[in-house]
C-alpha positions in Angstrom: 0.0 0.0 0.0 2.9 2.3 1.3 4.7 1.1 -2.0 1.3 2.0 -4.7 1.7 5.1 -3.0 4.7 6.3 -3.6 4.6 5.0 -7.3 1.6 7.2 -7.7 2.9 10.1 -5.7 6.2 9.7 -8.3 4.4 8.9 -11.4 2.3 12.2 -11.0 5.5 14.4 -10.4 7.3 13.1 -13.7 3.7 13.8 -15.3 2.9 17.1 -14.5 6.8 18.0 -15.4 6.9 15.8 -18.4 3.5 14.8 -19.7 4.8 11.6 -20.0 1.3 9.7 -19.5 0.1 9.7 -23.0 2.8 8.1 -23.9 3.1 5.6 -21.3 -0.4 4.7 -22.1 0.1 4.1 -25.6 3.3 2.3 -25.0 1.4 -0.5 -22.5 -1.5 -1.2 -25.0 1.0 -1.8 -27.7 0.0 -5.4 -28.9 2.6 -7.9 -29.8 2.5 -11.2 -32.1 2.4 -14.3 -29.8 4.7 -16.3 -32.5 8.0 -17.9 -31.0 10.1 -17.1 -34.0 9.7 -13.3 -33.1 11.6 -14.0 -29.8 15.0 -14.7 -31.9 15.6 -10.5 -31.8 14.5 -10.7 -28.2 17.8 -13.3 -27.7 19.8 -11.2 -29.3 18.9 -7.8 -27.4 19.1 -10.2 -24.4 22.7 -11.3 -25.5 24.0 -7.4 -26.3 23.1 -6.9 -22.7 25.1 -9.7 -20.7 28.3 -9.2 -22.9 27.7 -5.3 -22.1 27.5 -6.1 -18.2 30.5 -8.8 -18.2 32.2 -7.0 -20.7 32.3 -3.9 -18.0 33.8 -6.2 -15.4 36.2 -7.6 -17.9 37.8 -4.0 -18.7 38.4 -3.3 -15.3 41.2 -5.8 -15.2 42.5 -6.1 -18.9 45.9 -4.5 -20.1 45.0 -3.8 -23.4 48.9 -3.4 -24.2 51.6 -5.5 -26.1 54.4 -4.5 -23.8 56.7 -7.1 -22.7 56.3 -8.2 -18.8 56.7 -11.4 -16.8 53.7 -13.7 -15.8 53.5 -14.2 -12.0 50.1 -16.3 -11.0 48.9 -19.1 -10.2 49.1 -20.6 -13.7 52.4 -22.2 -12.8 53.5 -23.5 -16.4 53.6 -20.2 -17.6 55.3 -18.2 -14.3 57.8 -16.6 -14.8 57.8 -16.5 -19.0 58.0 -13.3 -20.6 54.3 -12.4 -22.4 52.7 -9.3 -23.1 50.5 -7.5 -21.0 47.4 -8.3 -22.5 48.3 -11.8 -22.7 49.4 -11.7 -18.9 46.6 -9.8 -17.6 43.9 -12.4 -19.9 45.9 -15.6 -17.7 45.2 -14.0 -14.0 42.3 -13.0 -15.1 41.1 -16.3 -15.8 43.0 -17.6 -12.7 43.8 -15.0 -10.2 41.0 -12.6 -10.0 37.5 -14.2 -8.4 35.0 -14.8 -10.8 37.1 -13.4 -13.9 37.4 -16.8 -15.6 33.1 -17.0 -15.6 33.3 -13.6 -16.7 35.2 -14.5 -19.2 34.0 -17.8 -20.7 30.2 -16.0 -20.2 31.5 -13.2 -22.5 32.2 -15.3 -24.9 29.1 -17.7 -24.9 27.2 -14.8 -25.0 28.7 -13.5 -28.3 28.2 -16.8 -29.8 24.6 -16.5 -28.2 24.6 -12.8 -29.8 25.6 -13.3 -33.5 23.6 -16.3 -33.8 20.2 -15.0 -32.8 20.8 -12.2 -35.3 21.8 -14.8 -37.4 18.4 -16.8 -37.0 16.2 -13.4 -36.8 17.6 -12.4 -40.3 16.8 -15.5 -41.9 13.1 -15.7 -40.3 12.7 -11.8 -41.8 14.3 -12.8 -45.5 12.3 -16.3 -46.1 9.2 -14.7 -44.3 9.1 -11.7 -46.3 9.4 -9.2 -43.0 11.8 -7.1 -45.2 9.2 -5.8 -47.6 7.7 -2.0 -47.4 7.6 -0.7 -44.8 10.0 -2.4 -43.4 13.5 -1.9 -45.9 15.1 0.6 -43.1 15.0 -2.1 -40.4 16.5 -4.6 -42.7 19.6 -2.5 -43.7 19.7 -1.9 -40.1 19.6 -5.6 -38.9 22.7 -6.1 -41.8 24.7 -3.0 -40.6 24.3 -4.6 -36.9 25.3 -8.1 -38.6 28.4 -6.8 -40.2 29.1 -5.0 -36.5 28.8 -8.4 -34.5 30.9 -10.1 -36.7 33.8 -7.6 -36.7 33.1 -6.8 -32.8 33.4 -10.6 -32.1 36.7 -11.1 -34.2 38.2 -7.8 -32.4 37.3 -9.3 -28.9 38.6 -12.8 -29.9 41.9 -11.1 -30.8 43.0 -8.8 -28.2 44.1 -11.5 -25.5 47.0 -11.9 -27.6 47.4 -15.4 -27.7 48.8 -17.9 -30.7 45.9 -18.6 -31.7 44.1 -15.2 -32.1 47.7 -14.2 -33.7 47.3 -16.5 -35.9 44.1 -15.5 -37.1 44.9 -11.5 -37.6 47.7 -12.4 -39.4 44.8 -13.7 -42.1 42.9 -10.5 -41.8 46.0 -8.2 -42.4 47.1 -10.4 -45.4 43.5 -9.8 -46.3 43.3 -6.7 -45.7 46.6 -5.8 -47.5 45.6 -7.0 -50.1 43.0 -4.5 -51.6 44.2 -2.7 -54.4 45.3 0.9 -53.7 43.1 1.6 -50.3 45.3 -2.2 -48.4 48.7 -0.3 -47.1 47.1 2.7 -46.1 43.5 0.6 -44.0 46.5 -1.5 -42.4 48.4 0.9 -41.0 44.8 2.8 -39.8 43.7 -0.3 -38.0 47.4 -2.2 -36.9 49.4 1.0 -36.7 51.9 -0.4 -40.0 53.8 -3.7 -40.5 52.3 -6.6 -38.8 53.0 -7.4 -35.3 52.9 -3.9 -34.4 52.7 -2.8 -31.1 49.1 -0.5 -31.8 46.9 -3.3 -32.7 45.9 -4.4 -29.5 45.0 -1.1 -28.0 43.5 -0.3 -31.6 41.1 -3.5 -31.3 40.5 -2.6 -27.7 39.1 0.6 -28.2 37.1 -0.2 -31.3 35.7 -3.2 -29.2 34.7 -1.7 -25.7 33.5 1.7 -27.2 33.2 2.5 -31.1 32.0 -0.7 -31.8 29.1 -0.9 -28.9 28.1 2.4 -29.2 26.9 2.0 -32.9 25.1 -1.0 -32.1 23.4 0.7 -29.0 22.4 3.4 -32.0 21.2 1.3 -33.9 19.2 -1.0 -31.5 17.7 1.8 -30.2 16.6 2.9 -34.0 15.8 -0.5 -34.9 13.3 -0.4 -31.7 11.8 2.8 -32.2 11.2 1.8 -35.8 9.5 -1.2 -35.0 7.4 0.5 -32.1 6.3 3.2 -34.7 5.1 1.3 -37.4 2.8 -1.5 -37.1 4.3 -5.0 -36.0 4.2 -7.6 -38.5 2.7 -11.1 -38.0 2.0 -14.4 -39.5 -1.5 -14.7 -41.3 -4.3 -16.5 -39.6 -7.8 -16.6 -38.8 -8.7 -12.9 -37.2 -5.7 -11.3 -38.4 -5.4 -8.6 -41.3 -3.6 -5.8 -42.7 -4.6 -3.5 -39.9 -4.8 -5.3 -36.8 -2.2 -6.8 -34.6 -3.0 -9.9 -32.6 -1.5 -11.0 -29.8 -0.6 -10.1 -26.3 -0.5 -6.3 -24.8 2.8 -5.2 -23.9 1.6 -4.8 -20.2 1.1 -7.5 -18.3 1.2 -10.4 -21.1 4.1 -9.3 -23.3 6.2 -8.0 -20.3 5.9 -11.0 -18.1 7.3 -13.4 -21.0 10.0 -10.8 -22.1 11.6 -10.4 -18.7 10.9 -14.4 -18.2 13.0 -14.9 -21.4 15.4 -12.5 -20.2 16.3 -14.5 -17.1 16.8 -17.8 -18.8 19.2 -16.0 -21.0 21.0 -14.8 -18.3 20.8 -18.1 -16.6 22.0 -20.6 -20.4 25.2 -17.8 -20.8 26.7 -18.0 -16.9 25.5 -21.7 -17.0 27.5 -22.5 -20.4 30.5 -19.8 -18.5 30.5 -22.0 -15.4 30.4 -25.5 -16.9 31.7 -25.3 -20.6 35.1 -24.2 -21.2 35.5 -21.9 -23.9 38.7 -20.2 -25.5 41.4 -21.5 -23.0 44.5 -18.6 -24.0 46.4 -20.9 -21.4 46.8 -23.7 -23.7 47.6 -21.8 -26.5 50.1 -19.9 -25.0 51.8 -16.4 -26.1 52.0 -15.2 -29.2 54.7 -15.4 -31.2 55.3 -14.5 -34.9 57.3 -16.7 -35.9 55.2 -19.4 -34.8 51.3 -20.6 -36.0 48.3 -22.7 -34.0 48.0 -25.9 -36.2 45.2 -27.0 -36.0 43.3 -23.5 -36.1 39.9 -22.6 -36.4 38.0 -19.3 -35.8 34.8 -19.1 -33.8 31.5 -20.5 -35.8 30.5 -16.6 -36.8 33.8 -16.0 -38.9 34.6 -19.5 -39.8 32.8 -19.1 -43.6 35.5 -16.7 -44.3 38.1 -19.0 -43.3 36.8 -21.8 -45.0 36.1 -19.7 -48.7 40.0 -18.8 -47.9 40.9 -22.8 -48.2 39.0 -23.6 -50.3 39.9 -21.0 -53.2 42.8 -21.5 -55.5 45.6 -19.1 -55.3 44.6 -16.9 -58.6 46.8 -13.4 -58.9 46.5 -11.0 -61.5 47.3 -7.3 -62.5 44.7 -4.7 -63.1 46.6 -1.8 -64.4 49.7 -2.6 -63.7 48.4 -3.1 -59.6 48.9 -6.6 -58.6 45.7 -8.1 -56.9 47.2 -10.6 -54.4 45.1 -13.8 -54.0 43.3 -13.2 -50.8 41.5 -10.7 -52.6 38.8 -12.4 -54.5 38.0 -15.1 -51.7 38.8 -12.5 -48.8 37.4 -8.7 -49.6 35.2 -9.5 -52.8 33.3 -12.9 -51.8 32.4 -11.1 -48.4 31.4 -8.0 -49.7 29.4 -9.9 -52.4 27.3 -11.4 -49.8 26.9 -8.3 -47.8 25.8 -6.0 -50.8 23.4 -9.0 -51.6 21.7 -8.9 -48.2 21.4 -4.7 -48.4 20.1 -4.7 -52.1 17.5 -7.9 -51.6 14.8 -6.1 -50.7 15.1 -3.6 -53.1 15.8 -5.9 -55.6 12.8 -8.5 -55.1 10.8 -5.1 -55.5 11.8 -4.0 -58.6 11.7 -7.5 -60.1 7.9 -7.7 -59.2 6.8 -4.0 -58.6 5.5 -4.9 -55.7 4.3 -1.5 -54.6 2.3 -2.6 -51.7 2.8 -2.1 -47.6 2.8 -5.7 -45.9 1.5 -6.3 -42.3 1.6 -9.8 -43.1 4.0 -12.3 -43.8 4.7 -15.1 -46.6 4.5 -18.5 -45.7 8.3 -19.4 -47.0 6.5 -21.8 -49.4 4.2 -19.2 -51.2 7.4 -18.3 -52.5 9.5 -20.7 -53.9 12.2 -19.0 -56.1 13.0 -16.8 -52.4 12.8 -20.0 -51.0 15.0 -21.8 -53.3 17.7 -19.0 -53.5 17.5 -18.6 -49.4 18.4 -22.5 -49.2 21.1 -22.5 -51.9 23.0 -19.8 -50.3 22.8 -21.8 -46.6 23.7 -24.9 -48.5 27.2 -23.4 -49.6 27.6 -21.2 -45.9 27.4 -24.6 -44.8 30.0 -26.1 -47.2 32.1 -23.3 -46.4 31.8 -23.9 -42.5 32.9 -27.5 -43.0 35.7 -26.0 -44.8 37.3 -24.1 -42.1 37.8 -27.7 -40.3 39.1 -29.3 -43.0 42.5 -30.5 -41.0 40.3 -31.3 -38.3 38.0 -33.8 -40.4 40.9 -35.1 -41.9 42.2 -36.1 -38.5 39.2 -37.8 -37.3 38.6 -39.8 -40.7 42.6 -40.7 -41.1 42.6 -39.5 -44.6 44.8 -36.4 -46.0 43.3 -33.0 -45.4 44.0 -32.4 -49.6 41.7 -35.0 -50.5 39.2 -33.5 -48.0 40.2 -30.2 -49.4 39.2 -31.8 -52.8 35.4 -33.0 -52.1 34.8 -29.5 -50.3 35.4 -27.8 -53.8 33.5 -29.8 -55.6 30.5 -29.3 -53.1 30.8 -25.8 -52.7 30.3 -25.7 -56.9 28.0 -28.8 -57.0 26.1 -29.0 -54.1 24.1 -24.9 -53.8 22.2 -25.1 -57.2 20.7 -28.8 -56.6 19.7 -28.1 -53.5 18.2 -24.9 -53.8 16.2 -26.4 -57.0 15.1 -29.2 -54.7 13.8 -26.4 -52.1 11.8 -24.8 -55.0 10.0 -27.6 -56.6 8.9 -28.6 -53.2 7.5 -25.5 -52.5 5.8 -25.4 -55.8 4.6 -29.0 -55.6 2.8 -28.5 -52.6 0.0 -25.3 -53.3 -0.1 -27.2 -56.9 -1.2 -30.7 -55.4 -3.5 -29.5 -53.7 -1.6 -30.6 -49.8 -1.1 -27.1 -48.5 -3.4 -28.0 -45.3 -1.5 -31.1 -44.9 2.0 -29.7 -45.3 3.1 -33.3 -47.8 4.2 -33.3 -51.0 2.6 -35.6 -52.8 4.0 -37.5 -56.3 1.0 -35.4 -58.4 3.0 -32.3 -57.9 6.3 -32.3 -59.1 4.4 -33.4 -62.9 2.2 -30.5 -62.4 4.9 -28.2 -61.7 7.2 -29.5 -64.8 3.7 -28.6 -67.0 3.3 -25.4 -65.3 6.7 -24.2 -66.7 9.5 -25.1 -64.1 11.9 -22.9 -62.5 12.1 -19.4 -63.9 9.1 -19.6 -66.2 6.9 -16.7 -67.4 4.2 -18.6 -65.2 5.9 -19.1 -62.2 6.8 -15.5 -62.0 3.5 -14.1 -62.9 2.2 -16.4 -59.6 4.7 -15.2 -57.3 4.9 -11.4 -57.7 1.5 -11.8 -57.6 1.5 -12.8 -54.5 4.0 -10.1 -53.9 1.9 -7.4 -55.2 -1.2 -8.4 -53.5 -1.4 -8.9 -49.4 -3.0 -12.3 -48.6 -6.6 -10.9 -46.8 -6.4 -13.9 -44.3 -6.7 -13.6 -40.4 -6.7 -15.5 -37.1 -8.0 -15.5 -33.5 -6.6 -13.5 -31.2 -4.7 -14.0 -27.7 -5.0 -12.0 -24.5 -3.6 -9.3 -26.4 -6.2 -6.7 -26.7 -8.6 -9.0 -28.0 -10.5 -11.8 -25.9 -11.7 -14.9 -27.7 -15.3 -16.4 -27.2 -14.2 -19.0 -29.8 -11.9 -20.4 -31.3 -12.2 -21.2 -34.9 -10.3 -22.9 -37.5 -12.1 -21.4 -40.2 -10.8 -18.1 -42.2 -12.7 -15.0 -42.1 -14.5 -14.3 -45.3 -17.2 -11.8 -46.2 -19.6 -10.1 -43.9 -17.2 -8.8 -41.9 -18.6 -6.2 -38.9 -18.1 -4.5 -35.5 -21.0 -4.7 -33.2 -21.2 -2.7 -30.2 -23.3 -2.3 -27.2 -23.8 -0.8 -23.9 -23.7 -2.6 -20.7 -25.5 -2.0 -17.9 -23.0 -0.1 -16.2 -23.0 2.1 -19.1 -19.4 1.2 -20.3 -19.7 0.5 -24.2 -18.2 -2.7 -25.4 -17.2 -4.3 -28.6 -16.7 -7.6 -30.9 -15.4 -8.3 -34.2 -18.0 -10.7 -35.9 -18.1 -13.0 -39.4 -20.0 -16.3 -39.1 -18.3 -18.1 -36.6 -15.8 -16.0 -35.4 -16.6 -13.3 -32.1 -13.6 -12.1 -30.8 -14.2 -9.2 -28.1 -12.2 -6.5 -27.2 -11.0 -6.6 -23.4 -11.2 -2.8 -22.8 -14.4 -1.3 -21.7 -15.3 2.0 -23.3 -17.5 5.4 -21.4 -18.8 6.1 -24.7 -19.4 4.7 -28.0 -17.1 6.7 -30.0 -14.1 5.9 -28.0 -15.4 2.2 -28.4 -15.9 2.4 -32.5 -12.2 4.2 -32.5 -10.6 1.6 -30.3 -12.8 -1.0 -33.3 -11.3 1.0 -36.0 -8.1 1.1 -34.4 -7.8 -2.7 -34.3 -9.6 -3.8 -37.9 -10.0 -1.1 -40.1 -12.9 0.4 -41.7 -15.5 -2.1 -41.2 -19.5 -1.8 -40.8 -20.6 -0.9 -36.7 -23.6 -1.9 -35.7 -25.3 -1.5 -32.4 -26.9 -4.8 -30.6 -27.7 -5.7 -28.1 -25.7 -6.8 -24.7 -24.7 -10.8 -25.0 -23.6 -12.9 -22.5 -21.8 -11.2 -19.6 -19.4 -14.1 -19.5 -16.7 -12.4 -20.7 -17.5 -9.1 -18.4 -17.7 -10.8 -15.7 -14.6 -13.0 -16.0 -12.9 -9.5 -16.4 -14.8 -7.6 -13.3 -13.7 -10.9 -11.2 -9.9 -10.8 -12.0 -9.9 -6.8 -11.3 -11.2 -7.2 -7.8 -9.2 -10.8 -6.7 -6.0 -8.2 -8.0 -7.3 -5.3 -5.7 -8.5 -7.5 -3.0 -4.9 -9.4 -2.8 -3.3 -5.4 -3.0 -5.2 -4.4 -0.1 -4.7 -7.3 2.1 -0.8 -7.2 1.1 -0.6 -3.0 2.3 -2.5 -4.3 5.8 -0.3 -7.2 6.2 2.8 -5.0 5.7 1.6 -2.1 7.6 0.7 -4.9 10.8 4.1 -6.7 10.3 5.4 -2.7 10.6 3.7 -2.0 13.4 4.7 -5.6 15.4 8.0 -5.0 14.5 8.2 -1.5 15.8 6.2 -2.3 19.0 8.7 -4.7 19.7 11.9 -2.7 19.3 10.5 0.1 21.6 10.1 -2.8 24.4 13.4 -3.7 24.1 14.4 -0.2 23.8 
């Protein structure tokens, strides 16, 4: 009670300063989709935070330098060697300082955790549609943040200064060194000249802990606000349309399971920090240039870049009279291939279809099979190209040389993308053309009725697609406890007839319904008059016909009324117990006193 009071008593002060309460209000009755697959950007945000807290505890005892000292810890096979101070302050970190090697190893995990929930949430945008009008900003956004984890992870990975992470920036400088005109003069911005150099480190350091972070805090806070202001995408369904939103409100619903999510984030990372080693710099020991970590392999994230890097033939050539070196074409211009592909994609499905059109709703991945099919042939070779970065490693475990391994990843990198993203399309063709879209098979009728429709790339299968494109389905489903109670729960799809009836209760509050055949969902939100009721209607479903009826069942009412007074009734009977537990307590100390 004391507690409400002073919430109240604060709320009204930032209010009368502020006038923040219109906004507030709006912001707690903002509905979100129920789907699981939207929680994959939730994971992510979840992620940025831990590594920003244990990243915080790990820069208070880091020496982000390369100056020569002598190791004294508890790490006895390395006391008393000469290392650098990074490398040093990494070991007693991990072994002298309490809780710095969970600290560590959490970091870590939760980068992993980081990139690959961006990872994931990308993918669930591109074969879902989600980057479509209105939506193209967020997507270049979601790349840029991408590109930023990426980098941020490999510059945070490095810095300890160990053989192995030596090992791997002497890739990216021979990389890097060897663009044409811009290499020399990018190394010496980012590794302060010829490699080893004694800049790099505190270069790495300050573009991981602050240039880094704070363009991804930018642009997580844009990416948020853009999705707050414009209308949240979601899945079509029975009840659901262009310009509705169902699921749950972001207060209580939505911010129950957020913060719930939160916690087991917080609790998988320290878990996987406590009982999964990760990155042990001990074993690796120092770094030294004139020696190199065999076996080596990068972190998951970066490991595509390594593998494209082994697996490409070393091709040099001159382009007016500059020698490009061969980490070029595999290095800077694959990469940067794949990048400018995910910025223009949206932009470029567009144009190819004119699809014109704002989307609130998104594709079933098989409504569109060439996206489909192109989405599955690119993870196909990412995947080749993973396998490729482990090459010495498979070799070891199937006792075979890593050149003949080297051999079968080339040809699958070449052979295997196409077949299977052909595969993807047919099957996503076959199945709305047999008639099994409710069943989810494929059945043997439609691959023959695709191959008579025209096959991949045909004037027919494009027509169908963009059409798809260019027109929004009109489907929609049942809603949740998010703004919108359901009486029923149909499996049916709304069709025509469509309406918004209204009526007054006894009370006098005005309520609402939407209404088509089977369907009555009602809005949870009582109303003191009816225009605020047929704006809340509108609000939810568009311009569709109101009528007036009359009162139904006060099921739903009541069920409401009920759960508002068992939440007062418990409030009150909390305040009294608090305030007589207060008064005990006090009653008691001035005895004793």
């Amino acid at each position: 009670m004391i507690t409400r009071w002073l919430l109240r008593r604060l709320a009204r002060t930032v209010d009368d300063r502020l006038r923040t309460a219109p906004v507030l209000r709006k912001a707690l009755t903002k509905v979100f989709p129920d789907h699981w697959s939207f929680m994959l950007g939730e994971i992510a945000l979840y992620s940025f935070v831990v590594l920003v807290l244990t990243g915080i505890f790990l820069t208070l005892f880091f020496e982000p330098s390369t100056a020569e000292t002598v190791y004294t810890g508890s790490y006895e096979p390395l006391d008393g060697s000469r290392t650098s101070a990074a490398y040093a302050s990494t070991v007693r970190l991990s072994f002298d300082i309490r809780a710095g090697l969970l600290m560590r190893q959490t970091h870590h995990w939760a980068a992993l955790l980081f990139v690959g929930a961006i990872v994931l949430h990308l993918l669930r945008i591109f074969f879902t549609g989600a980057f479509r009008k209105p939506r193209e900003i967020n997507w270049v956004i979601g790349v840029t943040m991408l590109a930023l984890a990426l980098f941020n992870g490999f510059t945070g990975y490095s810095i300890p200064d160990d053989l192995l992470s030596g090992t791997g920036l002497r890739i990216l400088y021979s990389v890097t060194q060897s663009i044409p005109l811009l290499g020399e003069w990018l190394v010496f911005l980012a590794f302060g000249g010829e490699f080893p150099t004694e800049q790099m480190v505190p270069r790495m350091f300050v573009a991981h802990v602050l240039l880094v972070p704070a363009v991804l805090t930018a642009l997580i806070a844009a990416h948020l606000g853009i999705l707050i202001r414009q209308k949240h995408s979601q899945f079509p369904g029975p009840g659901r349309t262009e310009n509705n939103v169902v699921g749950s409100r972001f207060w209580p619903s939505y911010t129950l399971r957020t913060l719930a999510l939160f916690a087991w984030v917080l609790a998988v990372t320290f878990a996987l920090g406590g009982l999964a080693q990760i990155n042990p710099v001990w074993i690796y020991g120092p770094f030294e240039p004139a020696q190199v970590t065999s076996p080596a392999q990068p972190d998951w994230y970066i490991a595509w870049g390594d593998g494209v890097l082994r697996l490409f033939p070393a091709v040099e050539f001159r382009v007016f009279g500059h020698l490009v070196p061969s980490p070029f074409l595999p290095g800077v211009l694959f990469g940067g291939l794949t990048f400018l592909g995910l910025y223009l994609w949206p932009f470029l499905e567009r144009r190819h279809c004119g699809a014109r059109l704002s989307h609130q709703l998104l594709d079933p991945p098989r409504d569109h099979p060439a996206r489909l099919g192109v989405g599955v042939g690119v993870l196909a070779l990412f995947t080749v190209l993973l396998a490729a970065a482990a090459d010495d490693i498979i070799a070891k475990i199937l006792k075979v040389p890593v050149l003949d391994v080297l051999s079968i990843l080339r040809v699958l990198a070449l052979a295997l993308p196409v077949p299977v993203g052909v595969v993807a399309y047919l099957v996503a063709r076959a199945l709305p053309a047999a008639g099994d879209r409710e069943r989810g098979e494929l059945s043997r009728a439609g691959v023959p009725q695709v191959r008579r429709s025209g096959g991949v790339g045909s004037r027919t299968d494009k027509a169908a697609t963009c059409e798809k494109l260019r027109s929004p389905p009109e489907t929609a489903q049942s809603a949740g406890d998010a703004g919108l109670d359901d009486e029923t729960r149909p499996a049916e799809t709304v069709g025509g007839g469509a309406r918004i009836e209204l009526w007054q209760e006894q009370s006098g509050v005005w309520r609402w319904r939407f209404r088509d055949g089977k369907i009555s969902l009602v809005g949870n939100q009582t109303h003191l008059s009816r225009p605020e009721a047929e704006q809340a209607a509108e609000t939810a479903y568009g311009n569709l016909p109101m009528l007036q009826v009359k009162a139904p069942g006060r099921l739903v009412t009541a069920a409401i009324g009920a759960a508002d007074r068992a939440g007062r009734a418990v409030g009150r009977t909390g305040g009294f117990l608090a305030l007589a537990v207060f008064s005990y307590w006090r009653n008691r100390r001035s005895r004793g006193g």
